[in-house]
N, C-alpha and C positions, 0 to 999 in steps of 0.2 A: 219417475225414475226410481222412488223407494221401492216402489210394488215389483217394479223389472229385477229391483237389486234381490230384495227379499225372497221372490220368487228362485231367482237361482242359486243362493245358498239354502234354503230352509224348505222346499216346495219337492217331495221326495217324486212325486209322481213329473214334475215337470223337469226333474232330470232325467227322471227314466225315459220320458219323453224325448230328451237331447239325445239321449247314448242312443235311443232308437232310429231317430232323423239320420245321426252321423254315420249308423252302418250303412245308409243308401247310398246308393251311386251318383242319385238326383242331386245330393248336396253335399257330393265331394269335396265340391272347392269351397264351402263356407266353414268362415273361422265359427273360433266357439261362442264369440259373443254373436256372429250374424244367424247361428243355428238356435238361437235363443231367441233371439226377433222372429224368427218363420215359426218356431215351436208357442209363441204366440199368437199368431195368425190364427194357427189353425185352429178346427174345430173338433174334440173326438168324442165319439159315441159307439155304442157296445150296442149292435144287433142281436138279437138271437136267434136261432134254429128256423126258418122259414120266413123272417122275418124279410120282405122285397125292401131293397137301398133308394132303385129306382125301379122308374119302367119304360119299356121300348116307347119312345115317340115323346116320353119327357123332356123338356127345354131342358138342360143340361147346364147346372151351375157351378159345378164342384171336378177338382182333382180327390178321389177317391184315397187313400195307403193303407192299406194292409197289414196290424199289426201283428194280429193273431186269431186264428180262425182258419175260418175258409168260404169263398164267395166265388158261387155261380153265374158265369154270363150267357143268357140265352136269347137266344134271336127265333121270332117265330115265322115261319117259312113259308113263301108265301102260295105255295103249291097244292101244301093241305090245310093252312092255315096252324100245326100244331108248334108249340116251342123244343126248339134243341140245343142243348150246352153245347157251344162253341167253345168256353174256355173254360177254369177253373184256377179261380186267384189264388195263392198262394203265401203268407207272410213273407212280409218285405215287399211284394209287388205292387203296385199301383193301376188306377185305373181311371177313365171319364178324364182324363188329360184334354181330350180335343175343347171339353167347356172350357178351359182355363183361354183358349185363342177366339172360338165362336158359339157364341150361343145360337144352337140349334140341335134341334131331335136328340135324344139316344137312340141309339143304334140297335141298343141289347135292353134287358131286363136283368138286371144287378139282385141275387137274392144272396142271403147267410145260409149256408148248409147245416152251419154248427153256430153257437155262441163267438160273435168276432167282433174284437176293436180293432176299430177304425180311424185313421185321422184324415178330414175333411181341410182342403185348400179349396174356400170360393175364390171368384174369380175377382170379387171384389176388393178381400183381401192382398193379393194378389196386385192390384190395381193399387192398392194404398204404399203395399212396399215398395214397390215400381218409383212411384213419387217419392216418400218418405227417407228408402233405403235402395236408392238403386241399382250399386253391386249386387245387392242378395235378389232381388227383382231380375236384375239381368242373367244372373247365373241360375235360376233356375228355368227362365225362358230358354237360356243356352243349351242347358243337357236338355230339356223337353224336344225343342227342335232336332238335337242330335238323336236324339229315342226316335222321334216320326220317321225322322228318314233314314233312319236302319228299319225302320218296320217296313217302310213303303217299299224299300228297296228286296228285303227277301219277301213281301207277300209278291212285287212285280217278275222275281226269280220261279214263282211257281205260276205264273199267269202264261197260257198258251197266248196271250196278244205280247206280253212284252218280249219276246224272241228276237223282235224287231227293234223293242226301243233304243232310244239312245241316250246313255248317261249323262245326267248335267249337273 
């Protein structure tokens, strides 16, 4: 409990850590001391310039965030076999959310375009607050869930099958 106390008056980087959590959407509803428990969970490390996070077909252990930088996701096609930037992350944004539910494959190939910090959520982590701190555990599975299915929902809005589907 000293280490947690000391940390949050005197640990300059681990507030800046908090006021960066707290802009997210992901942890809207955490008070200031539950953004304190997650901002120790994580894990942060500073890629650089070319530097791959992951890679396609990697078991997938981590919720990725975005602090500053910028990171490329490519998915390599399976037609010609070459890779193509699907997305391009952004600060603030997040990514590799689905390992936080199942471990299996990546999907993409995660590189740094430029010098970027990162903050890492495994799943295991994750797993501990679930038990330990279960508000803070439950509210971030909450928005996570609410994030998937606005994705699912506008990528099923451009899908020629879903014309048909029906809302549930």
């Amino acid at each position: 409990m000293l280490k947690f106390i000391k940390k949050l008056f005197f640990d300059e980087n681990f507030r800046e850590k908090k006021v960066f959590l707290r802009s997210l959407d992901l942890f809207k509803d955490l008070s200031n001391r539950e953004v304190g428990l997650l901002a120790q969970s994580l894990h942060s490390r500073t890629y650089h310039a070319g530097e791959i996070l992951f890679m396609e077909g990697d078991i997938g252990r981590a919720l990725f965030i975005l602090e500053s930088g910028k990171v490329e996701l490519a998915r390599r096609d399976a037609r010609d076999g070459q890779s193509r930037v699907i997305f391009t992350i952004e600060p603030g944004d997040f990514f590799g959310e689905m390992a936080l539910l199942e471990q299996l494959p990546r999907t993409a190939t995660a590189t740094a375009t430029e010098r970027s910090k990162l903050h890492l959520l495994y799943r295991s982590k994750l797993d501990n607050l679930l038990h330990s701190h279960p508000r803070v555990g439950i509210t971030v599975m909450t928005h996570l869930a609410q994030l998937l299915s606005s994705r699912l929902r506008r990528a099923s809005a451009f899908s020629p099958a879903a014309s048909g589907a029906v809302d549930g």
